[in-house]
N, C-alpha and C positions, 0 to 999 in steps of 0.2 A: 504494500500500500504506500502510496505517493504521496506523501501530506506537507501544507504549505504552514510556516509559520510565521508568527505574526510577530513575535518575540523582537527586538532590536538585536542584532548580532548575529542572531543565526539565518541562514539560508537555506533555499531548497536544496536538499539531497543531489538531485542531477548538476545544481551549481558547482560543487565544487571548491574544494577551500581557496581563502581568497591567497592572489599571489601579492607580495608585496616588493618590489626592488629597492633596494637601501642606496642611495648618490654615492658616486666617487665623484673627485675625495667625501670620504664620510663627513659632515658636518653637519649643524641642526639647524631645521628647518625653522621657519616664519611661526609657527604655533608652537617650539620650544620641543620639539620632538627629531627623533632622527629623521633627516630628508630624505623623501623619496624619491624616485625618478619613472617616467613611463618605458616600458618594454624597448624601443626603439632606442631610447638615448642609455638603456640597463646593458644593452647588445655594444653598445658605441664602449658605453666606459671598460666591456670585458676586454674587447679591443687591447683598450690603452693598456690594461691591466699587464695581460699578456706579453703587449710589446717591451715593455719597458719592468716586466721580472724579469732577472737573470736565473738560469738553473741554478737549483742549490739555495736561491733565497729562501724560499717555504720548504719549512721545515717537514711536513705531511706529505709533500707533493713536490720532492725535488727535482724531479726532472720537465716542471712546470717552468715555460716561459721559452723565451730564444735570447736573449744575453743582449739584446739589440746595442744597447750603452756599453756594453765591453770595450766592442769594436769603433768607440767613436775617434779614438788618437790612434789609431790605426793608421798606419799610411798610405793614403788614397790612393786605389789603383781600378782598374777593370775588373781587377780579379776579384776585389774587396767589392767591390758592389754586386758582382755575381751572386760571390759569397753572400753577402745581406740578404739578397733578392730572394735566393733558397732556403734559406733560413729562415725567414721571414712566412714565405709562402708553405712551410713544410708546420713550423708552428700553426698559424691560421686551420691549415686543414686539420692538423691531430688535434687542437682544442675546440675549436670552432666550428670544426665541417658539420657539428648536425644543425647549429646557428642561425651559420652564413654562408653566402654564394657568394666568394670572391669572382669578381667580373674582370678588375685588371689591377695592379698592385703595380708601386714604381718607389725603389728605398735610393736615394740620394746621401752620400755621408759628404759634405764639407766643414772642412775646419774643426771645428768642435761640436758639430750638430749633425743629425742625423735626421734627416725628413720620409715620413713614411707616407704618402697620397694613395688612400683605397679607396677605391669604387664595391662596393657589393649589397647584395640582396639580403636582407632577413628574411626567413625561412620562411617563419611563422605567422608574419603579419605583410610580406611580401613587399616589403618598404626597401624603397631603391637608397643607398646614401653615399654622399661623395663625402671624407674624411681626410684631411691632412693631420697629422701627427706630427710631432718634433720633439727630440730629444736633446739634452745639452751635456755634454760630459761635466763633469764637476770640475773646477780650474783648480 
């Protein structure tokens, strides 16, 4: 039997518990509580998440992340941008792939910065987004 309540808090059975995504960076919202974010911008900040762990930071899940900031004093070459490129695009798909549809990816490292420009699809709500990243080596 299907029954609807009328109660504050709860929901129909077929509803489903509610999802909540918490902002990156974490900081507290306008009503003095943790801030939230919608599905679309929760997918953007895993992103950045991702790009900018190195392996080995998280301590549960160390082989989370691609190092992207390792390689920022790096010595620029063709071969170091390949490198990033795969790295990059190899991360994306082992965390990401049930996510996102990367469409096209381009990692640029100069100077002390490393620029990451995605194009891709979320999965689940089929939202197209164009993203630029950047990263700064520590001086």
């Amino acid at each position: 039997m299907n029954e609807q309540r009328g109660a504050v808090g709860m929901r129909a059975p077929e509803a489903g518990p509610r999802r909540t995504d918490i902002a990156f960076p974490f900081r507290i919202g306008s009503r003095g509580r943790t801030a939230d974010t919608g599905y679309d911008d929760h997918v953007r900040d895993l992103v950045e998440q991702l790009l900018f762990t190195s392996p080995g930071e998280r301590v549960m899940r160390p082989d989370f992340g691609c190092g992207l900031l390792d390689l920022v004093f790096a010595p620029n070459s063709p071969e170091l941008g390949s490198a990033l490129q795969l790295t990059v695009q190899a991360a994306l798909q082992r965390w990401l792939g049930d996510v996102i549809e990367v469409e096209s990816l381009e990692v640029v490292s100069e100077e002390n910065v490393v620029r990451v420009h995605l194009v891709y699809v979320v999965r689940r709500t089929g939202s197209h987004r164009v993203e630029e990243f950047e990263g700064r080596g520590a001086a």
